[in-house]
CHARMM-style PDB file with segment names, atoms N, HN, CA, C and O in Angstrom:
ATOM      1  N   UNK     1     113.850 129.544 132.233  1.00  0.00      PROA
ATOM      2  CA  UNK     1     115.037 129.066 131.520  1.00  0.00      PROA
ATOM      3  C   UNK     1     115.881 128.189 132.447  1.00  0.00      PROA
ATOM      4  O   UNK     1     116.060 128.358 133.653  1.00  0.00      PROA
ATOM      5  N   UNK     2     116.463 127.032 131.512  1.00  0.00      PROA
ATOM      6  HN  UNK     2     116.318 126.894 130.532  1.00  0.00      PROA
ATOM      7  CA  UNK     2     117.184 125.927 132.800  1.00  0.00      PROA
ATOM      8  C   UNK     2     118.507 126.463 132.546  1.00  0.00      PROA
ATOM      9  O   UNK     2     118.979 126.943 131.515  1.00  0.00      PROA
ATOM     10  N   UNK     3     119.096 126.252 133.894  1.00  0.00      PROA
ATOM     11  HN  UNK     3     118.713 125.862 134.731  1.00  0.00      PROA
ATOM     12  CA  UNK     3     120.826 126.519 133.898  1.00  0.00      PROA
ATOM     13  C   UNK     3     121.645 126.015 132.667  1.00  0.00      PROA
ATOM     14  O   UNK     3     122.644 126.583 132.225  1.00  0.00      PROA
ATOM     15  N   UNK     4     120.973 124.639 132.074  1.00  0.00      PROA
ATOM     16  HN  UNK     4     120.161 124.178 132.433  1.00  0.00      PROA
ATOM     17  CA  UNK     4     121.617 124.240 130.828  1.00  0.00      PROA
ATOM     18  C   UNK     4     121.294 124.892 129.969  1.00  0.00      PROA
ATOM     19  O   UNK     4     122.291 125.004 129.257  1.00  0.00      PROA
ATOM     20  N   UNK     5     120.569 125.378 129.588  1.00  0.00      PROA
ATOM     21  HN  UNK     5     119.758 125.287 130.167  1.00  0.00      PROA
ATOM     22  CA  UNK     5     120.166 126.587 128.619  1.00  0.00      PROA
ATOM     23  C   UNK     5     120.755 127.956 128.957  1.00  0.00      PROA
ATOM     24  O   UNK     5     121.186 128.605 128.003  1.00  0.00      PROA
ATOM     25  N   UNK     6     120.812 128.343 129.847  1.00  0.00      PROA
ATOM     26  HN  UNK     6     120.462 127.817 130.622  1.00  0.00      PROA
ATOM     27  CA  UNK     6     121.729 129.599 130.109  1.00  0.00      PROA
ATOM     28  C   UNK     6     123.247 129.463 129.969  1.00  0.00      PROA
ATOM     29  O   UNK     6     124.041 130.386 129.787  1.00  0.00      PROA
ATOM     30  N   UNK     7     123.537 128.060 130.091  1.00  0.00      PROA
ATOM     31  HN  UNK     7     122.892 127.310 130.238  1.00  0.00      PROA
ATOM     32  CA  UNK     7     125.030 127.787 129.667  1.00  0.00      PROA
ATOM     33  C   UNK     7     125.358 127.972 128.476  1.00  0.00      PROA
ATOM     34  O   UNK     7     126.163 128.803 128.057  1.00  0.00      PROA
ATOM     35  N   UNK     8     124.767 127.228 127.898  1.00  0.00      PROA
ATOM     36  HN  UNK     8     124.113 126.553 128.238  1.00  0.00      PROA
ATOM     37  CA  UNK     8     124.772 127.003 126.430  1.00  0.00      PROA
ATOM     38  C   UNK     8     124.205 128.085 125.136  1.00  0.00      PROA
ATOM     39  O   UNK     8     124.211 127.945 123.913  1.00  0.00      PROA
ATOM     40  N   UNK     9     123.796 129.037 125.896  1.00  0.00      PROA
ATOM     41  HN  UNK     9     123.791 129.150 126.890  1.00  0.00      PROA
ATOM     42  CA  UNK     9     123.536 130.754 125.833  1.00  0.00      PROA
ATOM     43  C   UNK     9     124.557 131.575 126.034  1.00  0.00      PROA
ATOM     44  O   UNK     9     125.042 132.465 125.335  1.00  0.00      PROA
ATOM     45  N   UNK    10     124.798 131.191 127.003  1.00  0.00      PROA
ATOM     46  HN  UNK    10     124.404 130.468 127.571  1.00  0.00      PROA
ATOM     47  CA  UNK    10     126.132 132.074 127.250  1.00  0.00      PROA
ATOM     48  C   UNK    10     127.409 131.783 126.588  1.00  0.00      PROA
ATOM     49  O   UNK    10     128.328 132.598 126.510  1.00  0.00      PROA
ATOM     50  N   UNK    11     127.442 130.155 125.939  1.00  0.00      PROA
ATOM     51  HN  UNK    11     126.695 129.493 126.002  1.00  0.00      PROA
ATOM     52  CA  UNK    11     128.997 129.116 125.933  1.00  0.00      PROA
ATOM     53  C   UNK    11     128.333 129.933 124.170  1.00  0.00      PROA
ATOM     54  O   UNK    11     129.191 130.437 123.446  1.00  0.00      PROA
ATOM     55  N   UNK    12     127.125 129.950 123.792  1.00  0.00      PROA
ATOM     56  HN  UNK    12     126.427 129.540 124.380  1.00  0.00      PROA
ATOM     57  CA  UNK    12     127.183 130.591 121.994  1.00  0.00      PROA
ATOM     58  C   UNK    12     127.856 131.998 121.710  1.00  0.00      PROA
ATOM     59  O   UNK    12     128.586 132.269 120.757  1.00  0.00      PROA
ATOM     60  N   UNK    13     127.428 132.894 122.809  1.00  0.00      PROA
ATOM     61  HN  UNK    13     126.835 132.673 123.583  1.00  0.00      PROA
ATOM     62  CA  UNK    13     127.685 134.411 122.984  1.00  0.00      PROA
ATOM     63  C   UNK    13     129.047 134.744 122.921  1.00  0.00      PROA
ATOM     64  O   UNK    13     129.551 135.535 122.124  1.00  0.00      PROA
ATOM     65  N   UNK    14     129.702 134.015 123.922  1.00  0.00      PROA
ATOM     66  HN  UNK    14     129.293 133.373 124.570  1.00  0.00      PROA
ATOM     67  CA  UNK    14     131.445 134.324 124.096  1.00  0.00      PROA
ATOM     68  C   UNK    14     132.267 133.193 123.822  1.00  0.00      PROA
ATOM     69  O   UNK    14     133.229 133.026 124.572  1.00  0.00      PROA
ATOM     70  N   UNK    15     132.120 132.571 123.108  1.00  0.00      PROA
ATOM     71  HN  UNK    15     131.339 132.707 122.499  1.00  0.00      PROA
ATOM     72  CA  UNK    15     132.475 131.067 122.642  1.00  0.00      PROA
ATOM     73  C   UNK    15     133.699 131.176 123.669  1.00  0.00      PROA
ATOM     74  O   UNK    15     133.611 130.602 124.755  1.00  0.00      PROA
ATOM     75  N   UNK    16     135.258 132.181 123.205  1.00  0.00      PROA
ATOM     76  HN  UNK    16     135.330 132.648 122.324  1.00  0.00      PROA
ATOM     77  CA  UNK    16     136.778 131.617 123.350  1.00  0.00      PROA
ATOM     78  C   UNK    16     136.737 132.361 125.097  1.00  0.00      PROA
ATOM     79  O   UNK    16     137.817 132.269 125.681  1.00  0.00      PROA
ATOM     80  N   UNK    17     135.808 132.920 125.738  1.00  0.00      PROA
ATOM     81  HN  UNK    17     134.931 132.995 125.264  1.00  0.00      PROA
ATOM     82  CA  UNK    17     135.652 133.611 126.786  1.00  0.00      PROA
ATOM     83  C   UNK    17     135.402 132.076 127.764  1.00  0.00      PROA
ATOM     84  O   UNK    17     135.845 131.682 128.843  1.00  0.00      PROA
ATOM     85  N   UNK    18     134.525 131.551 126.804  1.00  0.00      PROA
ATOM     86  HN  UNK    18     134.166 131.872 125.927  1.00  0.00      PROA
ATOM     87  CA  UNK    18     133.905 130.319 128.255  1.00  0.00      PROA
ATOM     88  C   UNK    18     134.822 129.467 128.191  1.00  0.00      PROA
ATOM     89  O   UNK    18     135.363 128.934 129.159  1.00  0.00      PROA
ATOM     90  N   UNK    19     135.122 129.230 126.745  1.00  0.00      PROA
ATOM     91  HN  UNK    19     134.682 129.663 125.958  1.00  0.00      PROA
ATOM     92  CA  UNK    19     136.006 128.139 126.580  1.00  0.00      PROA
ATOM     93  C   UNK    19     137.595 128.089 127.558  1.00  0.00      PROA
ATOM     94  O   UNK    19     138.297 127.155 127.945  1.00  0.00      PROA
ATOM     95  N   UNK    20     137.685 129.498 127.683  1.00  0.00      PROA
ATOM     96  HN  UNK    20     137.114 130.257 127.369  1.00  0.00      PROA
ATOM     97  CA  UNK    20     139.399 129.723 128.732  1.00  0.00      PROA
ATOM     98  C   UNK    20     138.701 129.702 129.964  1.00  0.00      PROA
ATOM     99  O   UNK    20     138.964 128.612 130.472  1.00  0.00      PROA
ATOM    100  N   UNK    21     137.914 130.373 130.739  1.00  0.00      PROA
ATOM    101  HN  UNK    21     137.701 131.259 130.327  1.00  0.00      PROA
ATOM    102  CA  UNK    21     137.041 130.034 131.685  1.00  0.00      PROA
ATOM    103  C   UNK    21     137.162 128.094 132.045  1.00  0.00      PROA
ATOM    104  O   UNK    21     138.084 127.583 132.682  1.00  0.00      PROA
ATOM    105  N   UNK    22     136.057 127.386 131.476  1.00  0.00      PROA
ATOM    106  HN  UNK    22     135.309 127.801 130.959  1.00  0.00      PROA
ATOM    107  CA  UNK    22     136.346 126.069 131.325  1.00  0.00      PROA
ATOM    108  C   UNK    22     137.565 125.566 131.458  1.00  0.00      PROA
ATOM    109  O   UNK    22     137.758 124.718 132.328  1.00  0.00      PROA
ATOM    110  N   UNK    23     138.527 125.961 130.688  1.00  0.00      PROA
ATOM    111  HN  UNK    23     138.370 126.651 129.981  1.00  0.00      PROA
ATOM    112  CA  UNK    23     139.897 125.507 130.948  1.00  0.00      PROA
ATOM    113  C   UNK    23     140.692 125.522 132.473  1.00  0.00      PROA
ATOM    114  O   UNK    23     141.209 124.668 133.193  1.00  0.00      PROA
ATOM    115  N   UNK    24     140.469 127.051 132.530  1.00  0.00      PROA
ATOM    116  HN  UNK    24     140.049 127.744 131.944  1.00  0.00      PROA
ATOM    117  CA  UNK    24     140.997 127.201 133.977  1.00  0.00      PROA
ATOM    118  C   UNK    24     140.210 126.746 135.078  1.00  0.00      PROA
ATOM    119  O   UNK    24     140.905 126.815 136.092  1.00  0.00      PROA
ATOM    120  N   UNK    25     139.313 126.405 135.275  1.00  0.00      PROA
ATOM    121  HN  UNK    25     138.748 126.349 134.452  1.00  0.00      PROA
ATOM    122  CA  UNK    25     138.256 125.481 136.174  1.00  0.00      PROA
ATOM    123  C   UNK    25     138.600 124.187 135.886  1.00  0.00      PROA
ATOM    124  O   UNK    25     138.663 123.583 136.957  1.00  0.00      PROA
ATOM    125  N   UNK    26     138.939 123.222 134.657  1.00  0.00      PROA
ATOM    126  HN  UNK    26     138.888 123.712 133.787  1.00  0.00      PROA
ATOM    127  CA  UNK    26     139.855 122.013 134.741  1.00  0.00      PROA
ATOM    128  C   UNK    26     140.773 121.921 135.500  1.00  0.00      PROA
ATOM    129  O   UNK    26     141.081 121.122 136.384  1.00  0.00      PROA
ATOM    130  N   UNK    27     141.350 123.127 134.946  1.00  0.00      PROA
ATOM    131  HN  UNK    27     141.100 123.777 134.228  1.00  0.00      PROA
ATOM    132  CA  UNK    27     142.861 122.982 136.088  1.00  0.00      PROA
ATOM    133  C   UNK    27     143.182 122.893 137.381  1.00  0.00      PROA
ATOM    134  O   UNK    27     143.884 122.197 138.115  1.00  0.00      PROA
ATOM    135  N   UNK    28     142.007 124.374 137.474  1.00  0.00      PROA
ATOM    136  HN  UNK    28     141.437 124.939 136.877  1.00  0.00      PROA
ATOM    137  CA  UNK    28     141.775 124.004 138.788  1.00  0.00      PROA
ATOM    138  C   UNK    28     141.201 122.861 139.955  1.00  0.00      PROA
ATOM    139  O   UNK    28     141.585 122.671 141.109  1.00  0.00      PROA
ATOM    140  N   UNK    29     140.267 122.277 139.265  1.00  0.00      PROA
ATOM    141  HN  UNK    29     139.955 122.431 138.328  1.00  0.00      PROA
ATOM    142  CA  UNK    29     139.572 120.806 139.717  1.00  0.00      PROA
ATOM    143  C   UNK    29     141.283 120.222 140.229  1.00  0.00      PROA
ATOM    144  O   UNK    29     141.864 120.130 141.311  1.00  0.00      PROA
ATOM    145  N   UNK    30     141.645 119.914 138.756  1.00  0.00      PROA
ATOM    146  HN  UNK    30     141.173 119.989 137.878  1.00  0.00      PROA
ATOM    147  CA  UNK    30     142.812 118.952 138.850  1.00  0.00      PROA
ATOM    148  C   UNK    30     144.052 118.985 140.236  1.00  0.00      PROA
ATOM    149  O   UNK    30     144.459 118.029 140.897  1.00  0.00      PROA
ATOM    150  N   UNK    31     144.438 120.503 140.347  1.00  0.00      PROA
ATOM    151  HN  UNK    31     144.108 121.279 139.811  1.00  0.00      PROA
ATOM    152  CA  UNK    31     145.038 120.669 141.125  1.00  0.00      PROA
ATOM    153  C   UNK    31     144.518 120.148 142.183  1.00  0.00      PROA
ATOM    154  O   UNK    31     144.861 119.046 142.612  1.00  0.00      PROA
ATOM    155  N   UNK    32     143.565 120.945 142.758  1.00  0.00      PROA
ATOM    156  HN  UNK    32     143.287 121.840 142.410  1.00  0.00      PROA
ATOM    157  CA  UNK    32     142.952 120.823 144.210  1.00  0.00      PROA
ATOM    158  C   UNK    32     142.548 119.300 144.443  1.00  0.00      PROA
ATOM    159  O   UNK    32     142.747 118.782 145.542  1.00  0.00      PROA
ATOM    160  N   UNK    33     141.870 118.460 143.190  1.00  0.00      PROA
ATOM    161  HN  UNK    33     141.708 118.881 142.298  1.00  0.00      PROA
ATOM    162  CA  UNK    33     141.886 116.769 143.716  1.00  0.00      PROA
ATOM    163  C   UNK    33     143.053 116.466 143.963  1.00  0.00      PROA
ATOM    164  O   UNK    33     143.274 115.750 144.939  1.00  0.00      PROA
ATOM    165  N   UNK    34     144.199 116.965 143.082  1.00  0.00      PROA
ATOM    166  HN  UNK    34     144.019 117.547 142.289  1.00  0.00      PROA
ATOM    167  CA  UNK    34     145.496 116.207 143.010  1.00  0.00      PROA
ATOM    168  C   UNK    34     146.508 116.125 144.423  1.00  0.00      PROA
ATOM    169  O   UNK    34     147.292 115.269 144.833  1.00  0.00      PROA
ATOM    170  N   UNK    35     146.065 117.475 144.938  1.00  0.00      PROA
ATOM    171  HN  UNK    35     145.428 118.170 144.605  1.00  0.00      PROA
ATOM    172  CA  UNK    35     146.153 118.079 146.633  1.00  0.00      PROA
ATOM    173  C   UNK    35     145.591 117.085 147.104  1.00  0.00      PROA
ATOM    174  O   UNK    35     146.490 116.267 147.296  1.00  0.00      PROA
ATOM    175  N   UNK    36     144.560 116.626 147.431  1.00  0.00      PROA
ATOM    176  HN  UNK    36     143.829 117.291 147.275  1.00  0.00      PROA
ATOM    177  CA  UNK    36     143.457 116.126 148.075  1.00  0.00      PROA
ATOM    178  C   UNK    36     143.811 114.676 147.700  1.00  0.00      PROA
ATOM    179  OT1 UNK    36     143.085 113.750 148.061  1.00  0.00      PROA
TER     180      UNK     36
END
């Protein structure tokens, strides 16, 4: 099984779980480039 398939396995299973996950990993990106 490819990592994109385990994503997209996992992103069906807990839809609003990955989806806040995802969110807070945006943010976080954002911050830390925005630092940087």
């Amino acid at each position: 099984m490819s990592p994109l398939e385990l994503v997209i396995n996992f992103f069906a299973r807990s839809n609003f779980f990955t989806l806040v996950i995802m969110l807070w990993l945006s943010i976080y990106f954002i911050i830390t480039f925005g630092i940087l």
